[in-house]
C-alpha positions in Angstrom: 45.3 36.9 7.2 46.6 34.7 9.7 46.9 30.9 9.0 43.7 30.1 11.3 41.5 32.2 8.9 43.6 30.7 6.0 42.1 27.3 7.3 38.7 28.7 7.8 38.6 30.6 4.3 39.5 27.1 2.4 37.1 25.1 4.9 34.1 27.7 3.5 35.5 27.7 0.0 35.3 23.8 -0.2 31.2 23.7 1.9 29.8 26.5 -0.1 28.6 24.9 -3.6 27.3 21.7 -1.3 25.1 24.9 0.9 24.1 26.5 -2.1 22.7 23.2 -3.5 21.2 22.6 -0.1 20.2 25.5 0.1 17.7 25.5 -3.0 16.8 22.2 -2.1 15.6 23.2 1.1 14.4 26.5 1.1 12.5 26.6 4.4 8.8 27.2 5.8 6.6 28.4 2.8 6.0 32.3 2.3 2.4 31.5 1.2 -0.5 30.8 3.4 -0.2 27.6 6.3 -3.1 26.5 8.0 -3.3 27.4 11.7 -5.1 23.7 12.7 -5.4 20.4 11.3 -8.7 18.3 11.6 -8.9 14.6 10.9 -11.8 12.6 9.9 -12.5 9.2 8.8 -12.6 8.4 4.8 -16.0 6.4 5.8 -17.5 10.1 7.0 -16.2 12.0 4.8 -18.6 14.3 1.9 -18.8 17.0 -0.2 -20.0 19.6 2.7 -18.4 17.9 6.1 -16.7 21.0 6.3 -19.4 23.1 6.4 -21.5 21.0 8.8 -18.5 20.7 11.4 -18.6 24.6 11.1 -22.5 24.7 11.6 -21.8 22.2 14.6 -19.2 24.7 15.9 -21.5 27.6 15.9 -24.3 26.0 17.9 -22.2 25.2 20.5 -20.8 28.9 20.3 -24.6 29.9 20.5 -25.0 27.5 23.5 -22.0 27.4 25.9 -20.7 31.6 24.8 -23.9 33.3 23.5 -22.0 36.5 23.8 -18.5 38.3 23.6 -18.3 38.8 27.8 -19.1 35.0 27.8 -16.8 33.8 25.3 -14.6 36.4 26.7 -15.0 34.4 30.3 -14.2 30.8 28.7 -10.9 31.9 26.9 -9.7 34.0 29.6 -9.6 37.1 28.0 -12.8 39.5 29.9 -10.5 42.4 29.4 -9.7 42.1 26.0 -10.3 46.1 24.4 -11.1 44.2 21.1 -13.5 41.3 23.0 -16.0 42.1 20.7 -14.6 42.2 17.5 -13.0 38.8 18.4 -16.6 37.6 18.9 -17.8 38.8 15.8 -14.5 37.2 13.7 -14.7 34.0 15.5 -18.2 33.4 14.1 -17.5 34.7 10.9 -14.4 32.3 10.5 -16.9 29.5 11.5 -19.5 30.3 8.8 -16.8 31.2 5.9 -13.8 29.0 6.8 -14.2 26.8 10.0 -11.7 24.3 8.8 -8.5 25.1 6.9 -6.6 22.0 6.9 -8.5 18.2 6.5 -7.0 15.0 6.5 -9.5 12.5 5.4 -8.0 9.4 7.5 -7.5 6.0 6.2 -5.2 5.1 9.4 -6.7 5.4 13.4 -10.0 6.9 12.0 -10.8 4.5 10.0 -9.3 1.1 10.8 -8.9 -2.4 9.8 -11.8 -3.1 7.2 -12.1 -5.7 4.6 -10.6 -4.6 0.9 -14.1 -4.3 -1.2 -14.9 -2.2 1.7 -11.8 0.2 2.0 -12.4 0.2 -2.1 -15.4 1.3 -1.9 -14.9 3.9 0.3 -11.8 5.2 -1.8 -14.0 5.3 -4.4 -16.8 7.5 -2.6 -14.0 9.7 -1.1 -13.1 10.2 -4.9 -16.7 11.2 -5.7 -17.2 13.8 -2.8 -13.7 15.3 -3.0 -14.6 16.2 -6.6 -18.7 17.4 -5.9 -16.6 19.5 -3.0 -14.6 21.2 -5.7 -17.4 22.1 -7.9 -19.4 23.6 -4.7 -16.7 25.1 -3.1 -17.8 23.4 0.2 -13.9 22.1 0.5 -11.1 23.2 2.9 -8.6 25.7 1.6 -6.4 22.9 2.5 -7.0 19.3 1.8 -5.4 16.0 1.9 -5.2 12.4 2.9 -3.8 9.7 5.7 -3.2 5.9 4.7 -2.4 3.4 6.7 1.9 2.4 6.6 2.6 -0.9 5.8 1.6 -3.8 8.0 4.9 -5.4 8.4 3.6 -8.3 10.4 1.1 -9.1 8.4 2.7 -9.1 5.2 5.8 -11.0 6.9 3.1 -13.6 7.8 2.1 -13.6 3.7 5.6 -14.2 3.0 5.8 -17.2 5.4 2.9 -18.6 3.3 4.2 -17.9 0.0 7.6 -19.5 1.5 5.9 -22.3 2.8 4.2 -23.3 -0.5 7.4 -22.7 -2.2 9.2 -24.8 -0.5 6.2 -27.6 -1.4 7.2 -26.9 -4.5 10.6 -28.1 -4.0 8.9 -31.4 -3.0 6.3 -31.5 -5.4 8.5 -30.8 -8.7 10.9 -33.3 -7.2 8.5 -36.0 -6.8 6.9 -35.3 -10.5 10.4 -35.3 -12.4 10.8 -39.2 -11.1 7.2 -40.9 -12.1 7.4 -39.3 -15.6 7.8 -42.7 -18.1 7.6 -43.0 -21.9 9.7 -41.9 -24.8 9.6 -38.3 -24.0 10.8 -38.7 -20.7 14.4 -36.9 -20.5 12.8 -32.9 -21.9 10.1 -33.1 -19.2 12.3 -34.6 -16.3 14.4 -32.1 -16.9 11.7 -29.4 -16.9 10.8 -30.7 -13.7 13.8 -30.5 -12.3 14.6 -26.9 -13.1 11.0 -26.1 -11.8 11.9 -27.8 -8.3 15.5 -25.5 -8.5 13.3 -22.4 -9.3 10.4 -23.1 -6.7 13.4 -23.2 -4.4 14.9 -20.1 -5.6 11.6 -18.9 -4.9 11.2 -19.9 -1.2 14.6 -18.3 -0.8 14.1 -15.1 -2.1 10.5 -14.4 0.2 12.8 -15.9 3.4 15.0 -12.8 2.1 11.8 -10.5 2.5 10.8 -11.9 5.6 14.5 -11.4 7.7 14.8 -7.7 5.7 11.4 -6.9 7.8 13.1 -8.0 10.6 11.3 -11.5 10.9 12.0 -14.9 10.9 11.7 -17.5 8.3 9.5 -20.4 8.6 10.5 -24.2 9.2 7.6 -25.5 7.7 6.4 -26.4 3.9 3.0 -26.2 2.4 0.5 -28.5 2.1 1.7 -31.8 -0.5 -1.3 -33.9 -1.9 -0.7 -37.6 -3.2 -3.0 -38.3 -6.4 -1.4 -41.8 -6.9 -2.8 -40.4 -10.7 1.0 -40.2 -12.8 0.4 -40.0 -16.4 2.1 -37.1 -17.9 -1.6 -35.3 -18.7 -2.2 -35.4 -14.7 0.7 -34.5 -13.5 0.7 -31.5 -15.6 -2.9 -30.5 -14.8 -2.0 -30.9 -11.1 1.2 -28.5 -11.8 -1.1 -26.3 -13.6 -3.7 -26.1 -10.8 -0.5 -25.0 -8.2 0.7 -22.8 -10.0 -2.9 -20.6 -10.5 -2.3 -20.5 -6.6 1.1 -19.3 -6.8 0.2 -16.8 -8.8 -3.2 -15.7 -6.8 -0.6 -15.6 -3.5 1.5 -12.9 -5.4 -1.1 -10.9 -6.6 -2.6 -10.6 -2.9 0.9 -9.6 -1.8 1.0 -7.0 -4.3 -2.4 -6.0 -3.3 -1.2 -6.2 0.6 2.3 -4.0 -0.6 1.0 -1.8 -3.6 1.9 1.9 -3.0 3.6 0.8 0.6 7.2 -0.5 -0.1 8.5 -0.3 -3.8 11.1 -3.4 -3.3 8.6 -5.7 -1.9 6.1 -4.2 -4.9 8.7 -5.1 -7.7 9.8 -8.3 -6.2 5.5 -9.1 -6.5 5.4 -7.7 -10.0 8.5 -10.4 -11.0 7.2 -13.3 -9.5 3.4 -12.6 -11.0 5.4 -12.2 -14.1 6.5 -15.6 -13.8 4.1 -17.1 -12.5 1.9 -16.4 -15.6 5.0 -16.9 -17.8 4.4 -20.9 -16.5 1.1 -21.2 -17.2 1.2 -20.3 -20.2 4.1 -23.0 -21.0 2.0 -25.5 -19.0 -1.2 -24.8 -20.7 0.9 -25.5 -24.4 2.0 -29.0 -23.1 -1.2 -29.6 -22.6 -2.8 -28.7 -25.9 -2.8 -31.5 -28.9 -0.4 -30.8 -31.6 -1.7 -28.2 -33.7 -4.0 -26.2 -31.4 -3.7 -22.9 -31.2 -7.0 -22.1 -28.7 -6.1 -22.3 -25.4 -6.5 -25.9 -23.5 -9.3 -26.8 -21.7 -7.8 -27.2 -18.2 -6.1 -23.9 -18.5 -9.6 -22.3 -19.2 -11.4 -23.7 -16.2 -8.7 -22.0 -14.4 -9.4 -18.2 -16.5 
């Protein structure tokens, strides 16, 4: 053995558990059946026998446009074929027994943009003729679906929102922790203040979204309203009130994100988390010692 296949020996030695591995991983093209076509069709179209009436579809315009094997013979090019008419004959069998084999019911370029209720609705319906398909054999032997990728622009747009009102937060929380008066004064400063830190800890983690989608953070705040109203009761129903929209602009990002991107899904999940974990505190403030029902303010918000 000379050194060079000394060197290539070891090099093989040292690769062959890592191809093995890949190898079982990755085993290449199925030996079953693949489907020779795919056909895609919008979700909003699709029922229990579209297969079946694309098929009937494709016969009539066999009947039409190649009554016969020398005509469809003509159209494909193949007049000369020895087997013309047994092609003929198969052709229109395949169209009344199989004339699809693969469907994609589309969600994406099929379908478009729709509103959410709607796109429900037809999941829903998709659902309910997949399933009647099934039971009446009227489905491809192959069958499947296309969804829409996420919509990085507009969820970076949702994130400049949720930044935006954040960043009120800042303000807001700020503004509250100085006009609180009284004997119990230093506990709910001080909650106020770590609100304001944590609305800003907020703001900085959806700026962190939108840059790792490749956007860019907004400049601005959210809207900041002035009540002039500052007794304790007030303030917190007022803190109550913003955070219910906090928590609704995180549940419409998990909405927006759900099933799309699991980061920007968990980082949803936390903040609704949260979000609810303050209400709940706030609602308790607001309750007179001893109640255990929950407080009238928080209710109108339920």
């Amino acid at each position: 053995m000379t050194s060079h296949d000394s060197i290539l020996a070891e090099a093989e030695s040292a690769l062959r558990e890592a191809n093995l591995r890949f190898a079982a991983e990755h085993p290449g093209e199925s030996p079953g059946r693949q489907p020779v076509h795919t056909v895609y069709g919008g979700a909003q179209l699709f029922a229990a026998d579209s297969v079946p009436k694309l098929g009937a579809i494709a016969l009539r315009a066999m009947d039409q446009y190649a009554p016969d094997a020398g005509t469809l013979g003509k159209a494909v090019g193949i007049s000369d074929h020895p087997a013309l008419t047994t092609i003929d004959e198969r052709v229109r069998e395949k169209l009344k027994r199989e004339p699809i084999e693969d469907f994609r019911i589309d969600f994406e370029d099929g379908y478009g943009n729709r509103p959410d209720a709607e796109e429900d609705h037809h999941c829903n319906a998709v659902a309910a003729e997949v399933a009647k398909g099934m039971k009446a054999a009227t489905l491809s032997p192959f069958i499947g679906m296309r969804v829409k990728p996420l919509n990085e622009e507009h969820v970076r747009a949702f994130l400049s929102q949720i930044m935006e009102f954040e960043l009120a937060g800042v303000v807001r929380y700020t503004h509250y922790s100085m006009m609180i008066f009284g004997y119990n004064r230093i506990p709910i400063v001080s909650w106020f203040q770590t609100e304001a830190t944590e609305s800003l800890t907020h703001a900085q983690q959806a700026g962190e979204m939108i840059t790792r989608l490749g956007g860019h953070p907004s400049l601005a705040i959210g809207p900041l309203l002035e009540t002039h109203a500052h007794d304790i009761g007030q303030i917190l129903r007022e803190t109550l009130q913003a955070e219910h929209v906090a928590l609704d602009l995180y549940l419409k990002l998990l909405e927006l994100v759900a099933g799309k991107n699991v980061a920007l899904e968990e980082y949803a999940r936390g903040l609704i988390e949260q979000e609810e974990a303050h209400i709940d505190e706030i609602d308790k403030m607001l309750r007179k010692p001893g109640e255990v029902e929950q407080s009238k303010e928080a209710r109108e918000y339920d």
